[in-house]
C-alpha positions as a Markdown table, in Angstrom:
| # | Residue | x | y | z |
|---|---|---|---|---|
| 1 | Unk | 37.0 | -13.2 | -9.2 |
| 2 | Unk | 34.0 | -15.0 | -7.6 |
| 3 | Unk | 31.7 | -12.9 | -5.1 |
| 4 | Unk | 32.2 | -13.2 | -1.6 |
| 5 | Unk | 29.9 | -15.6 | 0.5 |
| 6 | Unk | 27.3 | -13.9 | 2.4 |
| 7 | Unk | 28.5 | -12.7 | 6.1 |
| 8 | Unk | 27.6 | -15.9 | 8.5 |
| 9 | Unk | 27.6 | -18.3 | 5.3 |
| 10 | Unk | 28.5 | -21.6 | 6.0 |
| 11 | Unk | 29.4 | -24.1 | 3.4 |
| 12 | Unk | 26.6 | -26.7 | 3.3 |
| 13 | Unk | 25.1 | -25.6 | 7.1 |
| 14 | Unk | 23.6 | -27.6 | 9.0 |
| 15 | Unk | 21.6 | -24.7 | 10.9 |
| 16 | Unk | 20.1 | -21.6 | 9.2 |
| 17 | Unk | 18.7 | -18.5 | 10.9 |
| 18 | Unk | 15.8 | -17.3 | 9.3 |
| 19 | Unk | 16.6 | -14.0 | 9.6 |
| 20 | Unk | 19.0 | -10.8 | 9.1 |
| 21 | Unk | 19.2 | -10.2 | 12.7 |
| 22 | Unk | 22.6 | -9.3 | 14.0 |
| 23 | Unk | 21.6 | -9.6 | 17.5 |
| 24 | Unk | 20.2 | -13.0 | 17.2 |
| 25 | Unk | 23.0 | -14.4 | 15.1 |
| 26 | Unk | 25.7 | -13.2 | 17.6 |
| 27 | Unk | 23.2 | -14.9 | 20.3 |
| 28 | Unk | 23.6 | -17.9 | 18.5 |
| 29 | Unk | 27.6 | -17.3 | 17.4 |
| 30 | Unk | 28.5 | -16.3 | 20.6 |
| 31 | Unk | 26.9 | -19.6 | 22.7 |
| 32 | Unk | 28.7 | -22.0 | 19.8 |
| 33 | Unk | 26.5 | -22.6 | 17.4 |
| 34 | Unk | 27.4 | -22.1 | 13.8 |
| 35 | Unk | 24.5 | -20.7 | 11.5 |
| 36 | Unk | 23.9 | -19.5 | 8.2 |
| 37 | Unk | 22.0 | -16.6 | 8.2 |
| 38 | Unk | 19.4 | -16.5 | 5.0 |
| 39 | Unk | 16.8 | -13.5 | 5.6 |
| 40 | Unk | 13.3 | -14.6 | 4.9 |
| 41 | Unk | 11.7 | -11.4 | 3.5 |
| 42 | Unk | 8.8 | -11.7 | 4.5 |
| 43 | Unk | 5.9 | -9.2 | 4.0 |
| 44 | Unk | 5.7 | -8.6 | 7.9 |
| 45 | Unk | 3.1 | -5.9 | 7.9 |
| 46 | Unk | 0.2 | -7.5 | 5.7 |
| 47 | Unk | 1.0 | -10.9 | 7.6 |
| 48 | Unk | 0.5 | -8.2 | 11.0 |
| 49 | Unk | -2.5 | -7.1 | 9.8 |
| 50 | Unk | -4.6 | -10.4 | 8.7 |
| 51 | Unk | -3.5 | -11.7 | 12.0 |
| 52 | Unk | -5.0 | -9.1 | 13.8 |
| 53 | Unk | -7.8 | -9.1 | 11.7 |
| 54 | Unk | -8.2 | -13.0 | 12.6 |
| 55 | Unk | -8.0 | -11.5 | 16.7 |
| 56 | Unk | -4.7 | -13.1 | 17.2 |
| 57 | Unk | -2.7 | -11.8 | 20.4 |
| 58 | Unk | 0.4 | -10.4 | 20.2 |
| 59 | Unk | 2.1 | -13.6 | 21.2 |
| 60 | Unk | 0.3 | -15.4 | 18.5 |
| 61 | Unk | 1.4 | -13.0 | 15.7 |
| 62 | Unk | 5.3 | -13.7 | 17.0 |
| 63 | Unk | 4.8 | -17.2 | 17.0 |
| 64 | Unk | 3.4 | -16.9 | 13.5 |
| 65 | Unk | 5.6 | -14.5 | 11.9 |
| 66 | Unk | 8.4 | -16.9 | 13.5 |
| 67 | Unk | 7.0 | -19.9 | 11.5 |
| 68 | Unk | 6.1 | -18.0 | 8.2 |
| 69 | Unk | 9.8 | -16.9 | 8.0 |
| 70 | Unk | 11.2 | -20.9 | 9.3 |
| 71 | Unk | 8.6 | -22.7 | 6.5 |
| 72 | Unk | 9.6 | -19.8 | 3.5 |
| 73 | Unk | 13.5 | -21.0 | 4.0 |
| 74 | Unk | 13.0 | -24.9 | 5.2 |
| 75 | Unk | 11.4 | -25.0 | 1.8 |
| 76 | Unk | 14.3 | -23.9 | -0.2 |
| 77 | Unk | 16.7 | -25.5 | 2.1 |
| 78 | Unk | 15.1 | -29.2 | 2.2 |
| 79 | Unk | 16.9 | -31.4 | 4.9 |
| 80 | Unk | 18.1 | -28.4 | 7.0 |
| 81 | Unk | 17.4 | -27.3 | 10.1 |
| 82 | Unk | 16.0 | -23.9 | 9.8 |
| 83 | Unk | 15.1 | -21.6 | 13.0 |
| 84 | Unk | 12.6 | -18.5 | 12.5 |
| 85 | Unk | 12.4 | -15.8 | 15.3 |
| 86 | Unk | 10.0 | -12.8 | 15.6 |
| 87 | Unk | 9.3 | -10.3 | 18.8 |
| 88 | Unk | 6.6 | -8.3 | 19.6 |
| 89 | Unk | 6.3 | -5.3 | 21.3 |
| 90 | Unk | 2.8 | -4.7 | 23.3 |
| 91 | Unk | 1.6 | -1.6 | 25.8 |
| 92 | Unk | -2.0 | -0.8 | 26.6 |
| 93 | Unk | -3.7 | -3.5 | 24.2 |
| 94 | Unk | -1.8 | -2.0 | 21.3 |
| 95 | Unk | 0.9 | -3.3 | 19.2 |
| 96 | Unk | 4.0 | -1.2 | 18.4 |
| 97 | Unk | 6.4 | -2.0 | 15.5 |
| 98 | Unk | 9.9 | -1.1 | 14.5 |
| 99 | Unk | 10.3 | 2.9 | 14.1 |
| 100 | Unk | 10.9 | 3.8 | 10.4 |
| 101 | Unk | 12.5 | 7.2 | 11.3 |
| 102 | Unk | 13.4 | 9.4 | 14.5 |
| 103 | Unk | 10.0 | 10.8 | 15.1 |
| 104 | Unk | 8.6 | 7.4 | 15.8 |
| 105 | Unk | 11.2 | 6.3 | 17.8 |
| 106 | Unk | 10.8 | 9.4 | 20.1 |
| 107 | Unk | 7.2 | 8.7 | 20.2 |
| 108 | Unk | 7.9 | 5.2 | 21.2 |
| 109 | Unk | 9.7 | 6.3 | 24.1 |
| 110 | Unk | 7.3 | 9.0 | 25.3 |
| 111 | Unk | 4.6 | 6.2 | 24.9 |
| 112 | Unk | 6.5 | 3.9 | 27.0 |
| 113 | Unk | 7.2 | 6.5 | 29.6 |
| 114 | Unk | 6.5 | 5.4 | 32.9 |
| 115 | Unk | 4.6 | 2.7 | 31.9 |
| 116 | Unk | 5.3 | -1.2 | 31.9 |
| 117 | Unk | 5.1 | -3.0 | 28.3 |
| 118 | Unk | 5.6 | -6.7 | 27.6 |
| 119 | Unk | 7.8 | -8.3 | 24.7 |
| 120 | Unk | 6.7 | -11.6 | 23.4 |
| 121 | Unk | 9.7 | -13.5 | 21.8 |
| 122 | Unk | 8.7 | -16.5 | 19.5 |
| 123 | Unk | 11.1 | -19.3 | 18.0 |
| 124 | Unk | 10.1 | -22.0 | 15.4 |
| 125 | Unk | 12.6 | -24.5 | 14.5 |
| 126 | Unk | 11.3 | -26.4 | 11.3 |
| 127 | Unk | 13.0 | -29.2 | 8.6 |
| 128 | Unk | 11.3 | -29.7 | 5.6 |
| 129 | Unk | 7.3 | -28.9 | 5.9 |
| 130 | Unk | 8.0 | -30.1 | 9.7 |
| 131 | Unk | 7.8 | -28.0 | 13.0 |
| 132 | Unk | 10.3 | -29.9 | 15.5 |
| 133 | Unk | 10.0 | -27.3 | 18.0 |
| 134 | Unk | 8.5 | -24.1 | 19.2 |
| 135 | Unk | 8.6 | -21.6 | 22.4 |
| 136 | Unk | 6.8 | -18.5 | 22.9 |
| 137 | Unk | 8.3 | -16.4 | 25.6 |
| 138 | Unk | 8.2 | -13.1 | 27.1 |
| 139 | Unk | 8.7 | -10.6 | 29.1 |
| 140 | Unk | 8.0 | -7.2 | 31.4 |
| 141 | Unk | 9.9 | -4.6 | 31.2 |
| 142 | Unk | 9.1 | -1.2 | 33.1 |
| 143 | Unk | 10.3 | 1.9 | 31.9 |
| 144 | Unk | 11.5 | 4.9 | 34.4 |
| 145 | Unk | 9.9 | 8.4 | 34.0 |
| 146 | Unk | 11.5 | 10.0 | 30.9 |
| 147 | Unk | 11.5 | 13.9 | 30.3 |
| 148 | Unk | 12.1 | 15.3 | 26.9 |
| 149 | Unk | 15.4 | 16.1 | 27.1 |
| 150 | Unk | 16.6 | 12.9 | 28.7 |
| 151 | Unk | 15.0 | 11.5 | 25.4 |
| 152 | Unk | 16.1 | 14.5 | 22.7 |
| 153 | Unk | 19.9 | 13.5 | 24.5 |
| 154 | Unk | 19.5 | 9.2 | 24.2 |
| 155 | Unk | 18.0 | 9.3 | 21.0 |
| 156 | Unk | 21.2 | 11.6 | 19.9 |
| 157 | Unk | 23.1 | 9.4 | 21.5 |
| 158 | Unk | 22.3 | 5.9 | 19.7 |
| 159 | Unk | 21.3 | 7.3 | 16.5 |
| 160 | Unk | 19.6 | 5.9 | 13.5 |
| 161 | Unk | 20.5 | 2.5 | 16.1 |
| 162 | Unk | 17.3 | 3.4 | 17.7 |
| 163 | Unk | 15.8 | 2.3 | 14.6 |
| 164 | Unk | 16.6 | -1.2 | 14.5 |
| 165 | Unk | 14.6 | -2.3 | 17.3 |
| 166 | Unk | 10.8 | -2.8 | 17.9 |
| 167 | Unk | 11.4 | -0.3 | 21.2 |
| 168 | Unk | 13.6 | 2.1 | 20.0 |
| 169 | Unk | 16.8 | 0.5 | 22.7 |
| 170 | Unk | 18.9 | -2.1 | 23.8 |
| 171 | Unk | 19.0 | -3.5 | 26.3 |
| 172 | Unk | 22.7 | -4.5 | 26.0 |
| 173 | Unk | 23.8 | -1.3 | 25.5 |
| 174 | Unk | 22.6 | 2.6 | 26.6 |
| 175 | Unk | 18.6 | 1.2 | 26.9 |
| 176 | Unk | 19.2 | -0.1 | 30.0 |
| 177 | Unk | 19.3 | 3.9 | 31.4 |
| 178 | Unk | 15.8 | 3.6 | 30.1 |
| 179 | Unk | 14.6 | 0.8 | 32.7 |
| 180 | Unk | 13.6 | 0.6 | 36.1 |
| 181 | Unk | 12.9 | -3.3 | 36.3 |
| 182 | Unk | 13.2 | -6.3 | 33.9 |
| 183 | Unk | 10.9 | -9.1 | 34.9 |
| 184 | Unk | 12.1 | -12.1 | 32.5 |
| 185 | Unk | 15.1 | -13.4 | 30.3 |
| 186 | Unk | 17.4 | -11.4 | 28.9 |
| 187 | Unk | 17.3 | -13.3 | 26.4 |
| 188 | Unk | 14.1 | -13.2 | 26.0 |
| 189 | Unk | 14.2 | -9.6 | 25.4 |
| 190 | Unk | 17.3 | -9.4 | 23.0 |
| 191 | Unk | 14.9 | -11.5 | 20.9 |
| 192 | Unk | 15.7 | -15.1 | 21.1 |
| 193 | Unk | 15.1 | -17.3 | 24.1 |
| 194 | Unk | 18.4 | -18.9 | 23.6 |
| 195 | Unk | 18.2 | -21.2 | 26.8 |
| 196 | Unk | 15.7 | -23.7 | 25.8 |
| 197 | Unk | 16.4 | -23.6 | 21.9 |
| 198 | Unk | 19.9 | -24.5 | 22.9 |
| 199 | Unk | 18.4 | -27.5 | 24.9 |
| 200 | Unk | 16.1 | -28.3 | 21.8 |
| 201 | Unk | 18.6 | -27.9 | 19.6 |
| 202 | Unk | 21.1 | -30.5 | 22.1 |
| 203 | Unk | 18.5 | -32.8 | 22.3 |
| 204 | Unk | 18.6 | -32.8 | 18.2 |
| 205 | Unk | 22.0 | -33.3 | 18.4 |
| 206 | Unk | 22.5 | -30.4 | 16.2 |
| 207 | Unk | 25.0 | -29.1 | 18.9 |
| 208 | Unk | 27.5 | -30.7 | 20.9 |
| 209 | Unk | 25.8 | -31.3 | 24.5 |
């Protein structure tokens, strides 16, 4: 018996997503456009830290990372349309990544505390060795006073889920107790500014307008 095809494979697609992100794919799904999702695999963290080394900002390193994972696919997939996406998570002039266990995450959240941080949410939508289009967004989002046992009782709550984001939440779901204001797209902060790529992406007539 042949394997099954990959979940959000699409025979021949006309779209891919340069990533393994569920939340950008249901994004995507959910507004009507059909993708195949091909995960880039990237070395994120050296690619982090010669950017950084270079003095990019945290918007540039999204914008990057967002093209590094479109070009590694567009390559293998010539003729496609491929879009990369990357966020980054910034407080205080430093740059926070995804939490690899519980400890982090909690750290995160007490670092966040209080305090406003910004998201920067990049998309690079490339064909070939060709960038067609590009946005760099982001966002403000201003996090309540949190005491320990409000965070001992989320992070208990979402679980290892807490892991699969740059902030340790969602906002779609039980991060939003987490927020006193939101200055900027939801989108935007889910990871994809959906909005304009789905005008780019009209435009191409890769969608139906």
């Amino acid at each position: 018996m042949p394997p099954s095809p990959p979940q959000n494979a699409v025979e021949d697609p006309r779209i891919i997503l340069a990533s393994a992100s569920k939340t950008r794919a249901q994004l995507l799904e959910n507004a009507g456009v059909a993708v195949a999702c091909m995960p880039a695999h990237v070395d994120e963290d050296q690619a982090k830290e010669s950017l950084k080394a270079e003095g990019a900002t945290p918007a540039q390193i999204a914008e990057s990372l967002a093209e590094l994972k479109a070009r590694k696919i567009a390559r293998r997939m010539p003729g496609v349309l491929v879009i990369g996406a990357d966020q980054t998570l910034e407080l205080g002039g430093q740059l926070f990544d995804k939490p690899p266990d519980m400890d982090h995450a909690r750290a995160h959240l007490q670092a966040f505390s209080g305090r406003t941080h910004r998201l920067n949410a990049a998309v690079v939508v490339m064909r070939d060795d060709q960038v067609l289009w590009h946005i760099n967004d982001h966002a403000d989002l201003t996090v309540r006073p949190l005491d320990a046992a409000f965070i001992e009782r989320y992070l208990a709550a979402v679980g290892e889920d807490a892991l699969g984001s740059v902030g340790a939440y969602r906002l779609e779901g039980l991060g939003a107790q987490l927020f006193e204001a939101v200055r900027g797209d939801f989108f935007t902060v889910l990871g994809l500014p959906l909005l304009p790529l789905l005008g780019f992406l009209r435009q191409h007539g890769a969608v139906e307008g």
